[in-house]
MOPAC internal coordinates of N, CA, C and O (Angstrom, degrees):
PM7 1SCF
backbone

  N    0.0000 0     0.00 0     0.00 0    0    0    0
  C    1.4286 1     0.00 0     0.00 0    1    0    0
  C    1.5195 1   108.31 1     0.00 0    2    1    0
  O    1.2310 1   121.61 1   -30.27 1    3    2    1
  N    1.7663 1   114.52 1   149.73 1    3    2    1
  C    1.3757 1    89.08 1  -167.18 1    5    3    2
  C    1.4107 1    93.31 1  -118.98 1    6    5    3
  O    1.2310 1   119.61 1    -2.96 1    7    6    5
  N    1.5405 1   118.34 1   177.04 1    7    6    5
  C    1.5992 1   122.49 1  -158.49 1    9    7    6
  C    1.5630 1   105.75 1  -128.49 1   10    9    7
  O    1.2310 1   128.98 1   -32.95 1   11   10    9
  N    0.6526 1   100.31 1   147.05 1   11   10    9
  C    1.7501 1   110.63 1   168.31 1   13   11   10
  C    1.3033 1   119.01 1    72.71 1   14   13   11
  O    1.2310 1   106.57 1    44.03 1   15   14   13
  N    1.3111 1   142.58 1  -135.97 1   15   14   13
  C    1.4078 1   168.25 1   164.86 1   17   15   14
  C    2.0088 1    94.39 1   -35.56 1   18   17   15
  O    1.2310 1   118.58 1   122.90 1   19   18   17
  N    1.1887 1   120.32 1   -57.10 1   19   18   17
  C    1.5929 1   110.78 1   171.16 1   21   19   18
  C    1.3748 1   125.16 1   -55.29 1   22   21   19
  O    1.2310 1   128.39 1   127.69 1   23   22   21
  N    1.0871 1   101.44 1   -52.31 1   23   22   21
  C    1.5380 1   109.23 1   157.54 1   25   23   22
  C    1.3057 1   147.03 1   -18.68 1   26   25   23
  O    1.2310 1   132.49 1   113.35 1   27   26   25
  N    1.6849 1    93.48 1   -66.65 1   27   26   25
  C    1.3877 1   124.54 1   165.84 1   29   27   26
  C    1.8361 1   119.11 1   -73.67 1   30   29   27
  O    1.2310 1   136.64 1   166.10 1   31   30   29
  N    1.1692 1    85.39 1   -13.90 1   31   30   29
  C    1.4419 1    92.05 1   176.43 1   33   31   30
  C    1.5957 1   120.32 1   -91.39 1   34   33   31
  O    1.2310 1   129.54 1   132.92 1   35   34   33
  N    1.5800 1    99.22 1   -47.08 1   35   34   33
  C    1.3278 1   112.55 1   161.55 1   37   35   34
  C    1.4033 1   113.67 1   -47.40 1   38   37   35
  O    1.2310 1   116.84 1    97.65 1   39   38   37
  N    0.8931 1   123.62 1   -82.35 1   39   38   37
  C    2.2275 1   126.78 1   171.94 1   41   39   38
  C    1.5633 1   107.89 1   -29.25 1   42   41   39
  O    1.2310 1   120.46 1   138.19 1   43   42   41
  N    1.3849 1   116.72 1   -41.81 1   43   42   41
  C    1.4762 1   110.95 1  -166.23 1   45   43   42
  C    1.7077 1    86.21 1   -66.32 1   46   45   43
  O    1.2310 1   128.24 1   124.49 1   47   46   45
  N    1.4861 1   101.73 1   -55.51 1   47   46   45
  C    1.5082 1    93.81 1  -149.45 1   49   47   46
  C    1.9166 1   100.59 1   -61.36 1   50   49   47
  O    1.2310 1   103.36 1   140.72 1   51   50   49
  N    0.8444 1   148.19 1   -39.28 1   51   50   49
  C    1.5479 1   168.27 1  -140.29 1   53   51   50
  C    2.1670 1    77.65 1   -96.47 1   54   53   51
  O    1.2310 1   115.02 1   130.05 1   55   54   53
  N    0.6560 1   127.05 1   -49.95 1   55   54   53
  C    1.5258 1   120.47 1   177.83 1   57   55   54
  C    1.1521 1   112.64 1   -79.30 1   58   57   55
  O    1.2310 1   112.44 1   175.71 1   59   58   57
  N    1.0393 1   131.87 1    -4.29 1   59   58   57
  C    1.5027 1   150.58 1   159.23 1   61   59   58
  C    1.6550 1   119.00 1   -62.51 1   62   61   59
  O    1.2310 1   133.48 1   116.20 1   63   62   61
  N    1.1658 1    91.55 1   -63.80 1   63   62   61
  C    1.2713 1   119.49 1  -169.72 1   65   63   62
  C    1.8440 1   117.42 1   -67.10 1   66   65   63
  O    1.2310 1   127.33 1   136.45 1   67   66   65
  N    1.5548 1   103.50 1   -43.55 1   67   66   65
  C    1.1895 1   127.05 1   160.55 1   69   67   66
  C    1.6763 1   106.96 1   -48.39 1   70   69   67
  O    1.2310 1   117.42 1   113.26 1   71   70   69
  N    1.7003 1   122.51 1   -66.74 1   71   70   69
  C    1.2683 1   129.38 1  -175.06 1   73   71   70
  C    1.4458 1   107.52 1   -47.15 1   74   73   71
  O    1.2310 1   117.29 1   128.43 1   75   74   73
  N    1.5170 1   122.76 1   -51.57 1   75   74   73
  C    1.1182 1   125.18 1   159.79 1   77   75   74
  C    1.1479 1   147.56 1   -16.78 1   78   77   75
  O    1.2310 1   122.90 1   122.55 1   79   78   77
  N    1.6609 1   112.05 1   -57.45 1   79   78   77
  C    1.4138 1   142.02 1   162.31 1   81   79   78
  C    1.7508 1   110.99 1   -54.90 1   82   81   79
  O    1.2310 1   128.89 1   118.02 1   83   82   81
  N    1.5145 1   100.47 1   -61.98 1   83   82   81
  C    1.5046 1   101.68 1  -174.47 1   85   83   82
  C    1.2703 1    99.82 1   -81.51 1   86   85   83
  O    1.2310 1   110.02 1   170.84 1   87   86   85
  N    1.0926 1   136.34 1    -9.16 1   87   86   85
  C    2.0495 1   113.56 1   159.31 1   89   87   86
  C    1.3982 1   121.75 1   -74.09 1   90   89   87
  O    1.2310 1   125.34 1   169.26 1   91   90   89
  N    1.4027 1   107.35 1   -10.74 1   91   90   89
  C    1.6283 1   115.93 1  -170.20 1   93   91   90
  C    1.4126 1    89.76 1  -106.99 1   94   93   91
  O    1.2310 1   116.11 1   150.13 1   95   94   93
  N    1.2040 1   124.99 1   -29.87 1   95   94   93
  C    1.3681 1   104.79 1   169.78 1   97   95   94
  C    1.7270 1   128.24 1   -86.85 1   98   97   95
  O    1.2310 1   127.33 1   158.18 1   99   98   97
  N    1.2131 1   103.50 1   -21.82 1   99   98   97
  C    1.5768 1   128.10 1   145.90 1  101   99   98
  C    1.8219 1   115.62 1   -20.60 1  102  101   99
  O    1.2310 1   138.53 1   101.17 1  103  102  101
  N    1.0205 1    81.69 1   -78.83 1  103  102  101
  C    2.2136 1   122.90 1  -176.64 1  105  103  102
  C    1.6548 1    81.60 1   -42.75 1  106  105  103
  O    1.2310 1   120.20 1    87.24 1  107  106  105
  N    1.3998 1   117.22 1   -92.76 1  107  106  105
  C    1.1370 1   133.29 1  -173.90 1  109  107  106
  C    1.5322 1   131.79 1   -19.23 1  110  109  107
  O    1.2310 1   126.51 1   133.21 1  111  110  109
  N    1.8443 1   105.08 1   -46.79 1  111  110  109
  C    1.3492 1   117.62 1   166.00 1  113  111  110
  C    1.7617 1   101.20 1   -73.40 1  114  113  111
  O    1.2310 1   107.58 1   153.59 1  115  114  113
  N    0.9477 1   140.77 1   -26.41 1  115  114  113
  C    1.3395 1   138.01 1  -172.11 1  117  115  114
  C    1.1722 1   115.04 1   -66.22 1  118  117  115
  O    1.2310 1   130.32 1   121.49 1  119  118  117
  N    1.7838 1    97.70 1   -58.51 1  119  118  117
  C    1.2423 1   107.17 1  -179.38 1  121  119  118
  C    1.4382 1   119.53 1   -60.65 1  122  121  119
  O    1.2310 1   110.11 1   131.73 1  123  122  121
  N    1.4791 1   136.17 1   -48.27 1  123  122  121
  C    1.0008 1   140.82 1   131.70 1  125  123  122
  C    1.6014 1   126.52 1     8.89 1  126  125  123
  O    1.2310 1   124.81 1   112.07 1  127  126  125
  N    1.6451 1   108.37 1   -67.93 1  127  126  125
  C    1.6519 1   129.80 1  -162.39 1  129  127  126
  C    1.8367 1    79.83 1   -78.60 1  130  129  127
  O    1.2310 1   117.64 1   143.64 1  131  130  129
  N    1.3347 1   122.09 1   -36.36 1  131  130  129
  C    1.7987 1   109.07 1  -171.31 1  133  131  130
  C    1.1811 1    94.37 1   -78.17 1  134  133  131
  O    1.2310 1   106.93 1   104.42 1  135  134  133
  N    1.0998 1   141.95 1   -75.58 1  135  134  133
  C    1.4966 1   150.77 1  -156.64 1  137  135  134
  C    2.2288 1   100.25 1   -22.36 1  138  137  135
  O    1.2310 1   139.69 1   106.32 1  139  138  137
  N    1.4991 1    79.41 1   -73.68 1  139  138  137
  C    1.6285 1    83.07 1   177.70 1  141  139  138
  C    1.4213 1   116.07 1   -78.11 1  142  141  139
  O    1.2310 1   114.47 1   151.28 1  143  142  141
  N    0.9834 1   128.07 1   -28.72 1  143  142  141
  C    1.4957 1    99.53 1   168.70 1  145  143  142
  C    1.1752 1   124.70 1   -60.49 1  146  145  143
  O    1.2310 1   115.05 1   160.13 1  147  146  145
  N    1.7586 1   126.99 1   -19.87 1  147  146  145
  C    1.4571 1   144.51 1   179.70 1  149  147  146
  C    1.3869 1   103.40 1   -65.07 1  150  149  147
  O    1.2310 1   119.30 1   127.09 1  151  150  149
  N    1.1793 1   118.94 1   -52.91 1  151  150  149
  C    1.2693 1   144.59 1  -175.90 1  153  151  150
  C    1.7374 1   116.89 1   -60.91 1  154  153  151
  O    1.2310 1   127.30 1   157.90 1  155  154  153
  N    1.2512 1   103.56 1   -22.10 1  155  154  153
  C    1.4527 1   109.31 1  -173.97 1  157  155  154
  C    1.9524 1    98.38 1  -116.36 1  158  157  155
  O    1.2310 1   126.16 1   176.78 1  159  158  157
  N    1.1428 1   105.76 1    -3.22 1  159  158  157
  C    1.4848 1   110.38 1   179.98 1  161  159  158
  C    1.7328 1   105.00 1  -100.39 1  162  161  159
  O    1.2310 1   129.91 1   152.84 1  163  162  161
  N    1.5749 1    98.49 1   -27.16 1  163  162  161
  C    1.6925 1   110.72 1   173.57 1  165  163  162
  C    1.3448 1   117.81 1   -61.61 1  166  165  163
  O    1.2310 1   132.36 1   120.68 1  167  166  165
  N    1.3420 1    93.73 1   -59.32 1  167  166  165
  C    2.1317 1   115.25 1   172.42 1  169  167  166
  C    1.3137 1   100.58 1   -23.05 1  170  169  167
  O    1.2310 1   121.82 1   111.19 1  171  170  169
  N    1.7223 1   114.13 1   -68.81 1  171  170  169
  C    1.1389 1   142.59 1  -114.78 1  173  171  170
  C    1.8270 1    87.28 1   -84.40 1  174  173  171
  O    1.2310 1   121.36 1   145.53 1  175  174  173
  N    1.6866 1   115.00 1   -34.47 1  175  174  173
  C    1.1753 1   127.94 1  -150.66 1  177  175  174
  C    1.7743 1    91.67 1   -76.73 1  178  177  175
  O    1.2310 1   123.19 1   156.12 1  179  178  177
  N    1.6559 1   111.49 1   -23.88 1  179  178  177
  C    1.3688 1   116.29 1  -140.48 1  181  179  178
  C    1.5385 1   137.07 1    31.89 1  182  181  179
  O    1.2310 1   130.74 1  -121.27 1  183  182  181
  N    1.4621 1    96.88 1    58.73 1  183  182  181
  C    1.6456 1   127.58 1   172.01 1  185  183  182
  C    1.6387 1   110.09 1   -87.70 1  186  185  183
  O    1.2310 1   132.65 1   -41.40 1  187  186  185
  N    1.4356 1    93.18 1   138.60 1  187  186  185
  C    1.5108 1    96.75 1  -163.18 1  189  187  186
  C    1.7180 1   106.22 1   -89.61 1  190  189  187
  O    1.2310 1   130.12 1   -45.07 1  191  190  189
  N    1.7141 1    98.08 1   134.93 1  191  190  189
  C    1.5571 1   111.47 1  -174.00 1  193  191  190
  C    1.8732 1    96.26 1   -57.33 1  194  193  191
  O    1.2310 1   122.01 1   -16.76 1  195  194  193
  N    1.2377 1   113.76 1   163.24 1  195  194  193
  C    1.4690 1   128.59 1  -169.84 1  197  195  194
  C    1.6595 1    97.61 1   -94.23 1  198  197  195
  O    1.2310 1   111.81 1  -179.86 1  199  198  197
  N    0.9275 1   133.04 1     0.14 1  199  198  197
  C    1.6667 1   130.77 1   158.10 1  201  199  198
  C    1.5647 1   110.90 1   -78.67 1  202  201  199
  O    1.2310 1   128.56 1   148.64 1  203  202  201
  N    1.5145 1   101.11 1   -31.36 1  203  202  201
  C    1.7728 1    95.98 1  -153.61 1  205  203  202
  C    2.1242 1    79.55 1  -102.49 1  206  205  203
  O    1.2310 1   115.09 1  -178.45 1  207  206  205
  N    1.0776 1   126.92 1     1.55 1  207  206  205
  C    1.4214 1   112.67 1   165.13 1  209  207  206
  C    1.2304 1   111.47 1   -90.92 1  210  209  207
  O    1.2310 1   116.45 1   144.50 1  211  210  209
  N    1.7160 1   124.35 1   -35.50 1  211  210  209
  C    1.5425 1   107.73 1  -178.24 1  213  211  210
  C    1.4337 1   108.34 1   -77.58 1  214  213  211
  O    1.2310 1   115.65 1   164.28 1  215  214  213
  N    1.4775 1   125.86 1   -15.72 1  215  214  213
  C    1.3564 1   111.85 1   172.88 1  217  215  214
  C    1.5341 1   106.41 1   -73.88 1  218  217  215
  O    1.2310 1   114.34 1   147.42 1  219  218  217
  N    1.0532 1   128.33 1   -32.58 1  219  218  217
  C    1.1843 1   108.55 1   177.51 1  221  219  218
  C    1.1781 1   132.95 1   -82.63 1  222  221  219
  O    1.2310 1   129.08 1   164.54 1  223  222  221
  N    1.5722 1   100.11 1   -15.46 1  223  222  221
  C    1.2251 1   106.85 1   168.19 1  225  223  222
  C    1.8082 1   126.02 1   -63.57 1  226  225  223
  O    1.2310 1   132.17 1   141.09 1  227  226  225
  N    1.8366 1    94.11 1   -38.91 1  227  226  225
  C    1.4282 1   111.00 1   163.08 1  229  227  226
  C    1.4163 1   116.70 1   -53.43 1  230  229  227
  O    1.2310 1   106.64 1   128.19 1  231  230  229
  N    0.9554 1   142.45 1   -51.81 1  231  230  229
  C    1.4391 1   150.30 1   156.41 1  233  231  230
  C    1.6300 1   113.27 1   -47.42 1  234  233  231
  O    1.2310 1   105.05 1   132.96 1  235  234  233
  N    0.8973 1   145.27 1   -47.04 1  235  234  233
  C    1.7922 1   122.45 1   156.46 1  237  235  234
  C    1.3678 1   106.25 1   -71.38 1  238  237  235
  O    1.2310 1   112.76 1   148.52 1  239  238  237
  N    1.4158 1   131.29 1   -31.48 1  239  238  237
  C    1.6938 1    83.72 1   172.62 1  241  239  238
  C    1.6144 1   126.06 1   -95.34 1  242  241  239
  O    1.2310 1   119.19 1  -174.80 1  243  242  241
  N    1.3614 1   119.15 1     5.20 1  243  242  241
  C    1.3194 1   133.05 1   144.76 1  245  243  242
  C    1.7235 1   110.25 1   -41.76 1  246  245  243
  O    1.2310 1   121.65 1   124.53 1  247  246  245
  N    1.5085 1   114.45 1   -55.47 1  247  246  245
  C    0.8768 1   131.13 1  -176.13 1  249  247  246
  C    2.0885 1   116.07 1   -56.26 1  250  249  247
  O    1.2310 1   134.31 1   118.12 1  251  250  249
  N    1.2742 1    89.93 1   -61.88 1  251  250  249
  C    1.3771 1    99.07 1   170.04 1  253  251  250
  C    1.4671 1   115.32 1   -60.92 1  254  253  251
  O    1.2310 1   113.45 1   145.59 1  255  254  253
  N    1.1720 1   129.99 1   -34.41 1  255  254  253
  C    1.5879 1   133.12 1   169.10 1  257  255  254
  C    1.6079 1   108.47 1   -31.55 1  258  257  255
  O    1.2310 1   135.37 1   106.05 1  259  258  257
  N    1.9910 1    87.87 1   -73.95 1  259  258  257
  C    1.6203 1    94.34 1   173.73 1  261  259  258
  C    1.3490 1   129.71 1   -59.71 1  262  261  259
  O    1.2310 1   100.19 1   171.64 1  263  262  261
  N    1.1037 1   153.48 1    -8.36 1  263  262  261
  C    1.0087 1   164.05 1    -7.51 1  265  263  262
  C    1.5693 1   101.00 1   114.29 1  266  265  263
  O    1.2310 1   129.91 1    65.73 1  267  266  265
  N    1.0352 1    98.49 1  -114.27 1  267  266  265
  C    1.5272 1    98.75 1   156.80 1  269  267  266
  C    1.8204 1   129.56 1    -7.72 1  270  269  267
  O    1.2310 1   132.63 1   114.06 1  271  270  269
  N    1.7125 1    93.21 1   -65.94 1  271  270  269
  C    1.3622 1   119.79 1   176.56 1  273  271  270
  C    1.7638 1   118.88 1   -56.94 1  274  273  271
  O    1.2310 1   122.63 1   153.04 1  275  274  273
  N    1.5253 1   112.57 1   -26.96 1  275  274  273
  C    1.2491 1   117.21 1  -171.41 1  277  275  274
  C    1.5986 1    91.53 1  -106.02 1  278  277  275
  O    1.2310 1   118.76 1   139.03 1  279  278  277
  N    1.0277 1   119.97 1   -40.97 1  279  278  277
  C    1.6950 1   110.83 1   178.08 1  281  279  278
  C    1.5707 1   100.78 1   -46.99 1  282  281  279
  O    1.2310 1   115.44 1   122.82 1  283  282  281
  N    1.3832 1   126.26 1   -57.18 1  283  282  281
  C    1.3902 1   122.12 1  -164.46 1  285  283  282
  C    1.5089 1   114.44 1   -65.52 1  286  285  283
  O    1.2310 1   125.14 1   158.57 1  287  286  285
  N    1.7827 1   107.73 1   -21.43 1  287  286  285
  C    1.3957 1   123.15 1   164.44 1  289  287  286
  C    1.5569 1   119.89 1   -43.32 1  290  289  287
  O    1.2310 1   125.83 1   100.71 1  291  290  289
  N    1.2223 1   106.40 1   -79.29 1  291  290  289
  C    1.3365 1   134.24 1   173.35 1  293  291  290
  C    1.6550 1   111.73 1   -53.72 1  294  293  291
  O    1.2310 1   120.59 1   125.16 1  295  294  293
  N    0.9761 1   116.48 1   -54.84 1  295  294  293
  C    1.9862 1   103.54 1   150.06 1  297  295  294
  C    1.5634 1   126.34 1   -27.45 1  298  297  295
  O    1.2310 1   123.90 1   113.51 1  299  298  297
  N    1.7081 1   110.13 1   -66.49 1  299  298  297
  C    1.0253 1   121.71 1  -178.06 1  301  299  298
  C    1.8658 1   105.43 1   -53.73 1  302  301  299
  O    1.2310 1   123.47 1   130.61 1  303  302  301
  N    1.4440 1   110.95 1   -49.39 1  303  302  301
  C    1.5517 1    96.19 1  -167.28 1  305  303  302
  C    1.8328 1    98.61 1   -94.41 1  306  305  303
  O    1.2310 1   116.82 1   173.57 1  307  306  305
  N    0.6858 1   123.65 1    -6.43 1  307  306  305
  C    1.6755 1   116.08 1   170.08 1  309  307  306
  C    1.9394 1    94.81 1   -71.00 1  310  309  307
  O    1.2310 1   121.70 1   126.94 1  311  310  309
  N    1.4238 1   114.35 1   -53.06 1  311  310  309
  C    1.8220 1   100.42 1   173.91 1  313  311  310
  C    1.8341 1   108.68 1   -51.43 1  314  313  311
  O    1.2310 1   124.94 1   121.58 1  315  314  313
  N    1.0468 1   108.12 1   -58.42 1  315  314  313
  C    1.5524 1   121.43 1  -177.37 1  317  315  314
  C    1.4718 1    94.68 1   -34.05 1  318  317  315
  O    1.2310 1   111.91 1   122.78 1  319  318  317
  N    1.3789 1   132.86 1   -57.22 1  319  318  317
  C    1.2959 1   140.00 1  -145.08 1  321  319  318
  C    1.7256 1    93.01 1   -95.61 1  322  321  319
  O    1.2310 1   115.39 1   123.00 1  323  322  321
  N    0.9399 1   126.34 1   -57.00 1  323  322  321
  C    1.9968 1   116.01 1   155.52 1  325  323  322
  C    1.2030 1   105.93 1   -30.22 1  326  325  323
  O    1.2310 1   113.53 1    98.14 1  327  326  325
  N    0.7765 1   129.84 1   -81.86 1  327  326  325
  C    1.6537 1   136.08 1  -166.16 1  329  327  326
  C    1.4249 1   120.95 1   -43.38 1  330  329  327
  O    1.2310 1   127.68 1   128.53 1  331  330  329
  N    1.1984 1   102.82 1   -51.47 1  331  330  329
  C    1.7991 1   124.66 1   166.42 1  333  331  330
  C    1.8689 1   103.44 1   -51.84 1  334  333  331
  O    1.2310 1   129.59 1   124.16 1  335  334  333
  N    0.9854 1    99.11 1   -55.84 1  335  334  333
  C    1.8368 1   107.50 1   171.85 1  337  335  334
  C    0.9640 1   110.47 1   -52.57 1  338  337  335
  O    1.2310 1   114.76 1   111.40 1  339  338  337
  N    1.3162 1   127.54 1   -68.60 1  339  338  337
  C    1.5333 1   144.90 1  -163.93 1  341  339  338
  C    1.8554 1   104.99 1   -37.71 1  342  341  339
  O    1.2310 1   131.93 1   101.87 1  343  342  341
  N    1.3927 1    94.57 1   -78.13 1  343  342  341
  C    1.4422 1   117.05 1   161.23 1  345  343  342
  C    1.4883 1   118.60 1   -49.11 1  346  345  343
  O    1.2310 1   107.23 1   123.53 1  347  346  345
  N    1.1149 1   141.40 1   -56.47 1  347  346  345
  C    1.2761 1   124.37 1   147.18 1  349  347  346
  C    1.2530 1   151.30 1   -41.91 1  350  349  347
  O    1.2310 1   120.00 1   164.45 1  351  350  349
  N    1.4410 1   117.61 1   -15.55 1  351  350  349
  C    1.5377 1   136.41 1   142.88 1  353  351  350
  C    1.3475 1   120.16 1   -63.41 1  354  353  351
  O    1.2310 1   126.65 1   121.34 1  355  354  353
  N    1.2717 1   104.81 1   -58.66 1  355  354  353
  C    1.4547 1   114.10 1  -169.61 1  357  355  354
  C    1.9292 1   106.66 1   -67.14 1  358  357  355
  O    1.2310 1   120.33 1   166.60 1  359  358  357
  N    1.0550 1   116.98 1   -13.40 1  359  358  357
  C    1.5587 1   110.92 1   165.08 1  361  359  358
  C    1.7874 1   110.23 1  -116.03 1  362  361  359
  O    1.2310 1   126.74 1   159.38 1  363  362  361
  N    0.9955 1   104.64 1   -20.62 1  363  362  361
  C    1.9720 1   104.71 1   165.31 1  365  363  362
  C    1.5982 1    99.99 1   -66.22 1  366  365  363
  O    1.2310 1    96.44 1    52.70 1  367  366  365
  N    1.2288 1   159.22 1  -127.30 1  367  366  365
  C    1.2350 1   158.29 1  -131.36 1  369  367  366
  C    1.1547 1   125.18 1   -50.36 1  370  369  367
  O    1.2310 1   120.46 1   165.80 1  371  370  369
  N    1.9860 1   116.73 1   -14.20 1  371  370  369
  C    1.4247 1   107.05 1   150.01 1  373  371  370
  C    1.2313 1   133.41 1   -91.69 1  374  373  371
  O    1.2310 1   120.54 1  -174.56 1  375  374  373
  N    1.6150 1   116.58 1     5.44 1  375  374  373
  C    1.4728 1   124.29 1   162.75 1  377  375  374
  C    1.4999 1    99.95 1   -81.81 1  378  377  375
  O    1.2310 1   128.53 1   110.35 1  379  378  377
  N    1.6935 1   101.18 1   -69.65 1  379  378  377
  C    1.1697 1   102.06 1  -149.46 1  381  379  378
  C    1.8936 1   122.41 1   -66.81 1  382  381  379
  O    1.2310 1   123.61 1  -170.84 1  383  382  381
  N    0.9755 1   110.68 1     9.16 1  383  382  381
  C    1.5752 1   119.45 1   179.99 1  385  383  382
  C    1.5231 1   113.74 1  -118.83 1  386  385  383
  O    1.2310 1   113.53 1  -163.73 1  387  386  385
  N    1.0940 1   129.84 1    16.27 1  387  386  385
  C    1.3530 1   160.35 1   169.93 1  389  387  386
  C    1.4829 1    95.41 1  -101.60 1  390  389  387
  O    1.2310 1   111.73 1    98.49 1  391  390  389
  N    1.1412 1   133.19 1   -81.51 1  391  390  389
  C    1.7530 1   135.47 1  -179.65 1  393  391  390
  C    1.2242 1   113.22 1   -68.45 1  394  393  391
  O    1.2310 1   110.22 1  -170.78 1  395  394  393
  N    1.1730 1   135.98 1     9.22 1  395  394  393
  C    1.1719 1   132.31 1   158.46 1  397  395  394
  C    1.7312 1   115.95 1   -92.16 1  398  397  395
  O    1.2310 1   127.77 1   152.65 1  399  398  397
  N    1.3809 1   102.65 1   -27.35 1  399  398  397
  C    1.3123 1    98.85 1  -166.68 1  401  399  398
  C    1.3087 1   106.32 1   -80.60 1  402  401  399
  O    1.2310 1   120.10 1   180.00 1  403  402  401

C-alpha cells in the first residue's frame, strides 16, 4: 500500500478519471435530450426531410428535361406543319381556281 504524496496522487488522479467518464456521459445524455427535442420541434414546423427535397428536386429537373425535350418537339412539327401549308397553297389555287371557273 502506498503512503503519502503517491497516494494522494494516485486518488486525485483515479478521481479524475471518474469526472471524466461522468462528463462524457453527461454530454451524451444532452446531446441525445437536444437531438430529439430538435427533431420534434422540426416535425412540428412541417419542414421537409433532405431525402424527400432531393427527390423532388430530382423530379423537376427530370421534369424540365422533358419539357425542354417536347418544346423542341413541337417546334420541329409546328415548322413541318408551315411547310406542309406553304406547299399546299402554293399548288391548291393554281389548280383549284382554274376548275372552278
Amino acid at each position: 500500500m502506498t503512503t503519502g504524496p503517491n497516494r494522494i496522487l494516485d486518488e486525485f488522479a483515479k478521481l479524475m478519471t471518474d469526472a471524466a467518464g461522468a462528463a462524457q456521459g453527461v454530454r451524451r445524455e444532452v446531446e441525445t435530450a437536444f437531438r430529439g427535442q430538435a427533431e420534434r420541434i422540426l416535425n412540428s414546423m412541417d419542414i421537409v426531410q433532405r431525402e424527400e427535397f432531393e427527390a423532388a428536386r430530382d423530379m423537376a429537373v427530370k421534369a424540365r428535361e422533358e419539357n425542354a425535350r417536347l418544346s423542341a418537339r413541337i417546334d420541329e412539327l409546328e415548322a413541318r406543319l408551315v411547310a406542309l401549308t406553304a406547299a399546299a397553297e402554293k399548288s391548291a389555287p393554281a389548280s383549284g381556281s382554274r376548275a372552278r371557273k
